[in-house]
Every structure is written in C-alpha cells, then in structure tokens.
PAZA-218958 format. One line per 2 residues: number of its first residue (from 1); for each residue x, y, z of N, C-alpha, C. Coordinates in Angstrom, 2 decimals. Layout:
PAZA-218958
NUM> X,Y,Z,X,Y,Z,X,Y,Z | ...
END
This chain:
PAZA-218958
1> 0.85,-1.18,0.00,0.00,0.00,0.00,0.89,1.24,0.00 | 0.41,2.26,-0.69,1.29,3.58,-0.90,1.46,4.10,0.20
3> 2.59,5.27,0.42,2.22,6.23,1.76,1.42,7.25,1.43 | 0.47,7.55,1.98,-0.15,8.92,1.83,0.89,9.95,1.35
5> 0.47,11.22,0.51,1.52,12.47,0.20,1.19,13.15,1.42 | 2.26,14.02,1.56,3.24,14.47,2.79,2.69,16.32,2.46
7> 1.99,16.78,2.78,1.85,18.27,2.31,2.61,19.03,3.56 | 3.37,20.17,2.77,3.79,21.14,3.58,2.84,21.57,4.94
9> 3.42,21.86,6.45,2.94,22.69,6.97,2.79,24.18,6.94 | 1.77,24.06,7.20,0.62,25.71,7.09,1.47,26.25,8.22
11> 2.46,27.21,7.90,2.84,27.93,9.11,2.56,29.29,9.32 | 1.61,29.50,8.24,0.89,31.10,8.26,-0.01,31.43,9.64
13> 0.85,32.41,10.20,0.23,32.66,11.43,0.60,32.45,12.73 | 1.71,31.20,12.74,2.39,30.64,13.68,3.55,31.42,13.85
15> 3.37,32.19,15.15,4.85,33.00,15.75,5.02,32.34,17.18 | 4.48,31.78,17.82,4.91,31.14,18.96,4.75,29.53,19.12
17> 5.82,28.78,19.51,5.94,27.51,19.53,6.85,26.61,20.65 | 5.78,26.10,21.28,5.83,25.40,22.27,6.27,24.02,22.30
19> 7.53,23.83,22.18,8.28,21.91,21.96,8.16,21.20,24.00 | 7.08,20.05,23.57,6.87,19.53,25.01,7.27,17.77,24.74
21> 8.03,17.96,25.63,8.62,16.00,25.54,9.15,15.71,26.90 | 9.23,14.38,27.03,9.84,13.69,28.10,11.02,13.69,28.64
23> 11.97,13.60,27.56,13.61,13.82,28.00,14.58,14.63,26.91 | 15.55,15.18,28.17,16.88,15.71,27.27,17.02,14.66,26.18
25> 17.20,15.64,25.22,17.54,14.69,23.70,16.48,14.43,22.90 | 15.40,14.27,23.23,13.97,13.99,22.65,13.95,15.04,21.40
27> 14.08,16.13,21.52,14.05,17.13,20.35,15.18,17.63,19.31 | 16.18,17.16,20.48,17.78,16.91,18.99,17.61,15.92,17.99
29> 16.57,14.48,18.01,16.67,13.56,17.35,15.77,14.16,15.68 | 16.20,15.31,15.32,15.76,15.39,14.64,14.95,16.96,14.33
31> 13.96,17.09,15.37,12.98,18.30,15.61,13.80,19.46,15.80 | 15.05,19.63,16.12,15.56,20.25,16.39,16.14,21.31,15.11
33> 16.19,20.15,13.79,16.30,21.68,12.65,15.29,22.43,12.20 | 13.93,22.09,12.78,12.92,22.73,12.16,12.68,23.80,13.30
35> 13.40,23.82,14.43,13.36,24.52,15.53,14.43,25.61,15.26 | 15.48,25.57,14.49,16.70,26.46,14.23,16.04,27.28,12.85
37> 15.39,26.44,11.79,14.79,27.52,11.16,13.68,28.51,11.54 | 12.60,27.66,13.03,11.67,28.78,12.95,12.34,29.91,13.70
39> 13.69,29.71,14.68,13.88,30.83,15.33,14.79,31.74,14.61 | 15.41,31.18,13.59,16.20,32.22,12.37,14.67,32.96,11.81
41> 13.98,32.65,11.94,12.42,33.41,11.23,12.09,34.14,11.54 | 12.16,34.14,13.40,11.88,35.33,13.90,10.45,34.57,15.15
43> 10.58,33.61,14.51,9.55,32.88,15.68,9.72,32.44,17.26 | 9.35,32.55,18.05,9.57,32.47,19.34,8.97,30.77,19.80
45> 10.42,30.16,20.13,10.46,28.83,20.61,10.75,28.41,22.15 | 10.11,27.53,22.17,10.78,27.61,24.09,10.04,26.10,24.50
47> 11.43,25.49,25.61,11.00,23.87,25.50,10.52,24.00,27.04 | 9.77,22.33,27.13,9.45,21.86,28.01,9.46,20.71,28.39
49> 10.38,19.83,29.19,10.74,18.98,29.61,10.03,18.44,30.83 | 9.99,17.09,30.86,8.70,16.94,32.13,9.92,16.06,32.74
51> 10.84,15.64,32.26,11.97,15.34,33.20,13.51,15.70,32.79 | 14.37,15.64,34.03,15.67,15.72,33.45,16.36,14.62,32.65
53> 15.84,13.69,32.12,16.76,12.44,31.97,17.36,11.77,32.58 | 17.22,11.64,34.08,18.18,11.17,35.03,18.00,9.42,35.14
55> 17.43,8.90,34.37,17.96,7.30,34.43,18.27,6.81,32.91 | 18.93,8.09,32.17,19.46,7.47,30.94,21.07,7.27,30.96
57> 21.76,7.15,31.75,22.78,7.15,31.57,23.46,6.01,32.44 | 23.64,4.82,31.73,23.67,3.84,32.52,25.22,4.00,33.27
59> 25.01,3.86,34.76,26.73,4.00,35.47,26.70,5.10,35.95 | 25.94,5.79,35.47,26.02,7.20,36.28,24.84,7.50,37.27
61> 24.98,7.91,38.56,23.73,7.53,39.33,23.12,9.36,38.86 | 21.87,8.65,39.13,20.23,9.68,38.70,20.55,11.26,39.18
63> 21.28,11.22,40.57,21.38,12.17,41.18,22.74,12.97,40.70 | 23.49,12.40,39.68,25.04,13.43,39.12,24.14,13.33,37.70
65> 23.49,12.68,37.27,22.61,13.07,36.13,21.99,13.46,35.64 | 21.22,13.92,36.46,19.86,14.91,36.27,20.31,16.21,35.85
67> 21.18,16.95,37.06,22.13,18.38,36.42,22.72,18.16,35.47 | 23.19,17.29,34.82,24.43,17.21,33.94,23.59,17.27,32.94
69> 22.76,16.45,32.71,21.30,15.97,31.52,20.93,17.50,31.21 | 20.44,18.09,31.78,19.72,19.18,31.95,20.61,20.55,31.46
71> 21.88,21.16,31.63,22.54,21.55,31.29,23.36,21.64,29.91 | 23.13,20.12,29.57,23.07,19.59,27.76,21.86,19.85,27.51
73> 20.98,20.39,27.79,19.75,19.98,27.18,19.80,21.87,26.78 | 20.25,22.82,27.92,20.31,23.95,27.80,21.29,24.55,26.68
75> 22.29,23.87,26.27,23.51,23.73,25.69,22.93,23.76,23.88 | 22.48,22.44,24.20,21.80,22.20,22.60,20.61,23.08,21.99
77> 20.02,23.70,23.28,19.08,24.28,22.61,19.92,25.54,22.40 | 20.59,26.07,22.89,21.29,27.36,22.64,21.87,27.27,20.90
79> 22.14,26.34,20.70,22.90,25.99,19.40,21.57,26.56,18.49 | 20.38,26.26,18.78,19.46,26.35,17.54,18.38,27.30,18.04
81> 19.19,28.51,18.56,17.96,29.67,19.16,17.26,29.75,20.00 | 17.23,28.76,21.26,16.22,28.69,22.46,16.56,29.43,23.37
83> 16.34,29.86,24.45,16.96,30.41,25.65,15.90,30.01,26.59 | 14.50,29.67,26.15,13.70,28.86,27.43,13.31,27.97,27.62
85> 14.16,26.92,28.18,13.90,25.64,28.82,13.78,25.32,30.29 | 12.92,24.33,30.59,12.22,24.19,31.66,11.48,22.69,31.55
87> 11.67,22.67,32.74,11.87,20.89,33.08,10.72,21.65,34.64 | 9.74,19.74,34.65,8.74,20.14,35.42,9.15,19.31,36.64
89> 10.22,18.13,36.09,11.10,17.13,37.15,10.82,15.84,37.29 | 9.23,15.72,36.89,9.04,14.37,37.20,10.11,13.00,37.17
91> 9.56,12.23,37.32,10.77,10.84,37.54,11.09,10.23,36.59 | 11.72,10.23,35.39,12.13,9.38,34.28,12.10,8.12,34.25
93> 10.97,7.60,33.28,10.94,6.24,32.92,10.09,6.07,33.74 | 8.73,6.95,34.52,7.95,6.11,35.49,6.77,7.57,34.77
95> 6.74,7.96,34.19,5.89,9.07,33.97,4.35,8.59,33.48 | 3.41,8.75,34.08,1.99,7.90,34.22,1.26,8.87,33.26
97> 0.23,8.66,32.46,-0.41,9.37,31.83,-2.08,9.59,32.95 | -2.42,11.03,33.14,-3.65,11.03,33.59,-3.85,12.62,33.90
99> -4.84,12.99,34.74,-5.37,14.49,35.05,-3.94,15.22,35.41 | -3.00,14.12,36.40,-2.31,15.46,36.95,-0.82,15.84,35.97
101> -0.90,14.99,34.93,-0.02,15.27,33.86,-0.87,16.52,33.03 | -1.98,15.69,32.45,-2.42,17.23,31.70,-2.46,18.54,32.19
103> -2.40,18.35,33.76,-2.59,20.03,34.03,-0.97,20.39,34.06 | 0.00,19.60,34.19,1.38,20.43,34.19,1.27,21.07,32.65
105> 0.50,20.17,32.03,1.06,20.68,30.15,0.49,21.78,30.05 | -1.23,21.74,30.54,-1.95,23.10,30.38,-1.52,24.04,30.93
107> -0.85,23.82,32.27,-0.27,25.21,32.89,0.61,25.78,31.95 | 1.83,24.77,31.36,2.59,25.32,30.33,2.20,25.96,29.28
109> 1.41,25.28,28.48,0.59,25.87,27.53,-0.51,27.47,27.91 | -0.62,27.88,29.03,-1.06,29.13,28.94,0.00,29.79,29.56
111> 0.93,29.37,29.98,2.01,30.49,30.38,3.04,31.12,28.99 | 2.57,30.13,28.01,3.80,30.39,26.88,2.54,30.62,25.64
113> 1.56,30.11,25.68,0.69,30.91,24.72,0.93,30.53,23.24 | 0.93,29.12,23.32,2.04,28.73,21.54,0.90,29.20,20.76
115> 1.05,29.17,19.25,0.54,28.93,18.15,0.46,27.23,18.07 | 1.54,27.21,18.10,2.01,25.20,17.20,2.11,24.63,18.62
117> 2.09,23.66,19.48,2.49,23.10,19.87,3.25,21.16,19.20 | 4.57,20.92,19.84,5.60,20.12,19.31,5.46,19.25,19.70
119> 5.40,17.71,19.99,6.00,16.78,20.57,6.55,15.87,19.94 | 6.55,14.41,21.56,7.45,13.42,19.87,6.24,12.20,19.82
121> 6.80,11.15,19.31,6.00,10.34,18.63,5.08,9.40,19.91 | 3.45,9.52,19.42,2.78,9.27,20.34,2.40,7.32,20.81
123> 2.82,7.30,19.52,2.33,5.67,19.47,3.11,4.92,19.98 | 2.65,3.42,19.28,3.68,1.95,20.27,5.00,1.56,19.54
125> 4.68,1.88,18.51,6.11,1.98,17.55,6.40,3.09,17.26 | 7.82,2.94,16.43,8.35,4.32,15.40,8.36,3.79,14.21
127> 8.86,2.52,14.11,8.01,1.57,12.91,8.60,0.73,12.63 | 8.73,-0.68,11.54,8.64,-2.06,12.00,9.70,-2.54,13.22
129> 9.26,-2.78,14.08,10.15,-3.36,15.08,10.62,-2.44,16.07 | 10.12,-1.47,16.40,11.34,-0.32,16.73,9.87,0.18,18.04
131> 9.97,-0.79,19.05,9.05,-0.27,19.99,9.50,1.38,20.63 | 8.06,2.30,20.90,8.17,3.41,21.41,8.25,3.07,23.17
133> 9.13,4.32,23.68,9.21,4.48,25.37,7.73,4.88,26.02 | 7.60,4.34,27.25,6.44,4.85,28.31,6.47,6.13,28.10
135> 7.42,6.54,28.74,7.52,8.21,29.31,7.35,9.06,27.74 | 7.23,8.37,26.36,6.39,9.30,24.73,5.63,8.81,25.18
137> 5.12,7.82,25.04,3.66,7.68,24.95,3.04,8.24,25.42 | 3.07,8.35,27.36,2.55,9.16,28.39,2.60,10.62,27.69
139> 3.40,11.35,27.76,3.77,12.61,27.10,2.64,13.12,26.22 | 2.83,11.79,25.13,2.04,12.20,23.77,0.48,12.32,23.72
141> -0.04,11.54,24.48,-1.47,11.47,24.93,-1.80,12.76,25.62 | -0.80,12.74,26.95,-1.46,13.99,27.45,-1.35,15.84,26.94
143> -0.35,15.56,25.93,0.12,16.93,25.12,-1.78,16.93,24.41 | -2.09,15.93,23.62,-3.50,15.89,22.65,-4.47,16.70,23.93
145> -4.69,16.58,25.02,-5.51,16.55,25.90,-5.54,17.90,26.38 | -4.05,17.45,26.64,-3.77,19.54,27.75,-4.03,20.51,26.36
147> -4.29,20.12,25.56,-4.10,21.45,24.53,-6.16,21.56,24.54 | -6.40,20.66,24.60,-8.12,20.89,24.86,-8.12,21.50,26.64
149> -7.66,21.28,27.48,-7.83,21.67,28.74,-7.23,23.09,28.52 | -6.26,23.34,28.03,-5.91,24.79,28.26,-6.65,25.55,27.75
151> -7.42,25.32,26.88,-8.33,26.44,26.46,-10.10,26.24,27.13 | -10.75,25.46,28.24,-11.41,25.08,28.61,-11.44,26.00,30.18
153> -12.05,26.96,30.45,-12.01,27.89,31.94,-12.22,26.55,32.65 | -12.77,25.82,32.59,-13.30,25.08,33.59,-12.74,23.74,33.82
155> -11.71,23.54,33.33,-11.15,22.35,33.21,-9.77,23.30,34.09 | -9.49,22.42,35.51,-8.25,23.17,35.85,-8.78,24.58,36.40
157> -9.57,25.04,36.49,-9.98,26.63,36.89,-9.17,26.97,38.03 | -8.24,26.50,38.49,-7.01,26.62,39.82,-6.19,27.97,38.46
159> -6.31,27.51,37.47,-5.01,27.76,36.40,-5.42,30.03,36.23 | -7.10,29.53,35.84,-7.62,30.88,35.73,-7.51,31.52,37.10
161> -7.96,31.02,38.03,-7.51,31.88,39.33,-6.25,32.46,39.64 | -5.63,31.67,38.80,-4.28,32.00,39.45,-3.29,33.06,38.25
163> -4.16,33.46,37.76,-4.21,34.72,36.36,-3.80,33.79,34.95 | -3.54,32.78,34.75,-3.46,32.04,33.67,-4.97,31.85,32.88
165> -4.83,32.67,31.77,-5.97,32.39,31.47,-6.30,31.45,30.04 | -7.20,30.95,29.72,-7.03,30.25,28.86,-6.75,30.45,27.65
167> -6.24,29.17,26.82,-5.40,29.48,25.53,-5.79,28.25,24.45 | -6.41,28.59,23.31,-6.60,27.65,22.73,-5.34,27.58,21.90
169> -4.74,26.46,21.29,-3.69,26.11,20.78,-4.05,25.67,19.27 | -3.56,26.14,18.23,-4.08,26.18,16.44,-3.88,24.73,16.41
171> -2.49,24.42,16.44,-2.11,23.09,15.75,-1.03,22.34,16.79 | -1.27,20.93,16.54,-0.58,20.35,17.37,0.16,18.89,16.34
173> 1.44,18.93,16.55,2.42,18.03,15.77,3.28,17.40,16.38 | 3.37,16.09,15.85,4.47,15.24,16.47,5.24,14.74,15.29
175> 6.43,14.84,16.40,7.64,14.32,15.45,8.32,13.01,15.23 | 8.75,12.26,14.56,9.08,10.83,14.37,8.08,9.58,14.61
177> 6.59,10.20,14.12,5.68,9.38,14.02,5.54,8.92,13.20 | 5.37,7.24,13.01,5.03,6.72,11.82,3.77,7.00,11.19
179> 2.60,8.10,11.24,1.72,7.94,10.80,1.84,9.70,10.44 | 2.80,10.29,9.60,3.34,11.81,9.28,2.38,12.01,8.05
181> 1.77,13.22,8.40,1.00,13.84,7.15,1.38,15.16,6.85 | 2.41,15.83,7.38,2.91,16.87,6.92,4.79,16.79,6.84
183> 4.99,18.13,5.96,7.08,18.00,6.20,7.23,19.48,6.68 | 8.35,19.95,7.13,8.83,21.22,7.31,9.95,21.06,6.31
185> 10.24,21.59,5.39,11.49,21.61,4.67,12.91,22.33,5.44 | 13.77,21.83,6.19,14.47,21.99,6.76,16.10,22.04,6.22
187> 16.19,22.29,4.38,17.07,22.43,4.04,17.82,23.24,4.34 | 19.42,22.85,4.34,20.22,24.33,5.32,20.44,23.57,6.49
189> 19.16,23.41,7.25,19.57,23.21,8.54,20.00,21.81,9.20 | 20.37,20.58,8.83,20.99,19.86,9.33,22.05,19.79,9.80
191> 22.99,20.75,9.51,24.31,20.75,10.31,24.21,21.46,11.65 | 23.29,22.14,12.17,22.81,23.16,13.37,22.05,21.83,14.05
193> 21.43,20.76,13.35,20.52,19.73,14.47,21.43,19.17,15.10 | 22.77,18.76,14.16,23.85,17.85,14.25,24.71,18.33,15.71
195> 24.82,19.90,15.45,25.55,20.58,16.39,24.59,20.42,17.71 | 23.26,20.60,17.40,22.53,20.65,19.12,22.45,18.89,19.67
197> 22.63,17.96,18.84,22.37,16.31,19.36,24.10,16.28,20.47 | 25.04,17.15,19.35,26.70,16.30,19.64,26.27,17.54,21.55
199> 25.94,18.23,21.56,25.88,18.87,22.91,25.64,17.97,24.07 | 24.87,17.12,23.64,24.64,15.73,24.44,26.02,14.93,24.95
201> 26.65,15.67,25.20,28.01,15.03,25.45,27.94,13.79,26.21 | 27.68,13.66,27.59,27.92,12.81,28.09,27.01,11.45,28.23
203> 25.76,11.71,27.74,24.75,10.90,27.25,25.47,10.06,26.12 | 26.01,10.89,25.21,26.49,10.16,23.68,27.26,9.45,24.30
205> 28.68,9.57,24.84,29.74,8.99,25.17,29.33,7.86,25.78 | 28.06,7.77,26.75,27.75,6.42,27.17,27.08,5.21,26.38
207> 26.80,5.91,25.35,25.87,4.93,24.50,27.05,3.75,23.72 | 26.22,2.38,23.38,26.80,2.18,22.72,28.04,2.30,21.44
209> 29.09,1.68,21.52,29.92,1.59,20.22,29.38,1.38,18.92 | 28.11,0.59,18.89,27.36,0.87,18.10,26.20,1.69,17.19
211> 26.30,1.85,18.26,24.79,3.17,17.91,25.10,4.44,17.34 | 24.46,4.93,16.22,24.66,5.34,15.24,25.12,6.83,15.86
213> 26.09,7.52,14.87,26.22,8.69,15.38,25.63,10.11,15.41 | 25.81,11.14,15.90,24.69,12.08,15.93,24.60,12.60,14.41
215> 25.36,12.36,13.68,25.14,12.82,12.12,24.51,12.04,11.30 | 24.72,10.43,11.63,24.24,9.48,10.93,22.58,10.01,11.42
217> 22.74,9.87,12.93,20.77,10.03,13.05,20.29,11.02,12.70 | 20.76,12.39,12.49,20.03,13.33,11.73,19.82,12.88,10.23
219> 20.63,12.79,9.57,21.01,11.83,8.15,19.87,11.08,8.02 | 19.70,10.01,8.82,18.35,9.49,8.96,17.48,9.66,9.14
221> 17.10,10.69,10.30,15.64,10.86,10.23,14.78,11.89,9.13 | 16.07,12.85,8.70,15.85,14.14,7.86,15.94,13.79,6.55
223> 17.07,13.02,6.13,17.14,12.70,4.97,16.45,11.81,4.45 | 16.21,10.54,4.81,14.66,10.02,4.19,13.75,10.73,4.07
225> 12.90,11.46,5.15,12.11,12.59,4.64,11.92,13.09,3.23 | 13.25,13.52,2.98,13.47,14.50,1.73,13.03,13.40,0.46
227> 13.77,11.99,0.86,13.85,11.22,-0.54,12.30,11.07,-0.05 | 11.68,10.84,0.34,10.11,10.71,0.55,9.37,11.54,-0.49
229> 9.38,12.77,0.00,9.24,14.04,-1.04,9.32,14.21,-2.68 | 10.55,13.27,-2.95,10.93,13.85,-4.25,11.09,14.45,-5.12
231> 11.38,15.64,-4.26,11.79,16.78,-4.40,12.88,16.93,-4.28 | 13.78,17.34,-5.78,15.35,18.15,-5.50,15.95,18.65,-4.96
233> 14.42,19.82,-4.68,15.10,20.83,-4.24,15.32,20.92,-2.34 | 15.00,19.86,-1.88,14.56,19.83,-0.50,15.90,18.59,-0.38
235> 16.46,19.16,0.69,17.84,18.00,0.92,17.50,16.99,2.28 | 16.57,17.84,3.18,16.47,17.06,4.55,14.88,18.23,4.68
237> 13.71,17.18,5.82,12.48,17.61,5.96,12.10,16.72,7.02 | 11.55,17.22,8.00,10.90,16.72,9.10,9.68,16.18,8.84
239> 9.83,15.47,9.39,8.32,14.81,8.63,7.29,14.84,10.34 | 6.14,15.11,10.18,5.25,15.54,11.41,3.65,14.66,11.20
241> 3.56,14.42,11.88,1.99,14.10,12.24,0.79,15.05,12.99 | 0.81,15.31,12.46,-0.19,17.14,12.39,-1.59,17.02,12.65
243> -2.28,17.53,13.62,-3.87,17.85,14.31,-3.76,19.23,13.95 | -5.02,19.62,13.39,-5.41,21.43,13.74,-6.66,21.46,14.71
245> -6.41,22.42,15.07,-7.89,22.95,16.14,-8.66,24.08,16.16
END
C-alpha cells in the first residue's frame, strides 16, 4: 500500500511555539532543525521537559545526572535559538499518563501561549520493530488533551484563578511518528541539528559503540524525509503528524 503524500505545513500565522517532551535529547533527534529555522524566522520557541533524563545514563547515578542531563539539554538548545527551557522534574521512565499530567502541560501551555504546539512520537512503535518508550507515549497522549484543557475555563480553573488564562492552541504536531502527514522543509539546517544532538556530550559517550552517530541520526531521520518528497530541491524535511484545532 502507498504512503499517503506528505503536504507542507501551514505555518501562516504561527509566531509562537511550544516543543513539550519527556527527555533531554527527545528534540535533537531530529525536531531540532525545524526549531533552528523557525527561530532564524523570527519565531519564538521555548522547551518543556517533564523530566531531566536522570535514568538514561547507565553508570552514572540519577542524582550526578539529572544536572548534567539538563545543562546539555540547555547547551543544545542554545545551538538552535532557544533560551527557554524548563523541566517540570518528574521521575524518568515512570511518567503515568492522567489528570495530573495534563494540568502540568496546560499550565505550560497558557504560560507560553504557543501557536504550534511540538511533541514526539505518540504511538507503540516508530516503525517495523522499533518499539516506542512509556515516558512518549505518556507525554504524547497527554500533550492531545492539555491542549483541549488549556483552552477550557473550567477544566483546571485553579489555572484561571491564578491569572493564567485560557489558551486555545491552532495546531498540534508530532515528530518521528510513523503515521506523518505533513514536512517542514528543513534544508540548510541539518548541520545546526547535528551541532545541538553532539551537545549531548555525556549521554552520547555512554551509549553504545554501536549506535549510530549524531550525524548518521540526523542523516536518517531528515534525509529520508526528503527522498520521501521527491523533491530536488529539498535535501532534509521533518516529517510531522499534524492535528489542527
């Protein structure tokens, strides 16, 4: 069976954008050049982390990891125009999907007021064989949800009392989903994703001898994209799984 065609995202209108995921690194794998072009644009980006990463680094205990995680995470985004990141702390690798997740997202979501909101891939795979983590999944469900709660007075009304007022959110996209109906053409920018993944210093260094390197995985996730497309003129493209509202 064919893949569906891939249509450009509608970014008419979108000046603020809200990237929400589970862990340091989640948005270098890729999301991260479509994040260096919108802020060369003039668009206002700013992340949100619901943990530090502190049980990815095998050998290193949670508690010298969490700062260290977190500080790469500040590092890489600097590379591709961010300056606001913010981590909510929860516990890595135990992150539960339910009410009191959606209200951390909704709080986020009316304090930053996106246009787009970002995440990563919501499902059980990324595709054949390649099972997805708890802590996306959890994430990804409750990002769909908090973006209906944040704009709802009455859902959360702690949020409006407390001068947050509600915010409906246009569009909501995830990244490295196998089920992508839109691209960002992100030509140009793969060498700036490359630069915000290698920031990951001490994460990388622990990973396998095997595991591919931070150029190969941009290479991969961006550059198929493009051959997807078939288009010339497009060298590397994010490919997104796109809701409007």
């Amino acid at each position: 069976m064919s893949e569906p065609e891939l249509q450009p995202l509608d970014e008419d209108g979108i000046e603020t954008v809200l990237c929400v995921v589970a862990h340091p690194d989640d948005i270098e794998y890729g999301t991260s050049a479509a994040v260096a072009r919108w802020t060369d644009d003039g668009k206002s980006v700013s992340y949100y982390l619901l943990t530090r990463g502190e049980a990815g680094i095998e050998g290193m205990d949670p508690v010298d990891a969490a700062p260290a995680r977190a500080d790469e995470e500040r590092a890489s985004a600097a590379v591709v125009g961010v300056d606001r990141v913010e981590f909510a702390d929860l516990a890595d690798g135990t992150i539960e999907y339910g009410v009191p997740l959606r209200r951390l997202v909704a709080e986020q979501i009316r304090r930053t007021r996106p246009d787009l909101v970002v995440s990563l891939n919501r499902h059980e795979v990324f595709g054949p064989g390649q099972l997805n983590q708890a802590d996306h999944r959890a994430v990804g469900q409750a990002v769909i949800d908090a973006c209906a709660d944040a704009g709802n007075r009455w859902i959360h009304p702690e949020l409006a009392a407390d001068g947050l007022e509600p915010w409906h959110v246009r569009m909501i996209a995830f990244a490295a989903s196998p089920e992508a109906t839109h691209y960002v053409d992100v030509t140009g920018y793969a060498e700036r994703a490359v630069e915000s993944l290698e920031e990951h210093r001490l994460y990388n260094a622990a990973l396998p001898e095997s595991f591919p390197s931070p150029r190969e995985i941009i290479e991969g996730s961006l550059g198929g994209g493009a051959e997807r497309l078939g288009d010339p003129d497009i060298t590397h493209a994010l490919l997104l799984e796109v809701f409007t509202r």
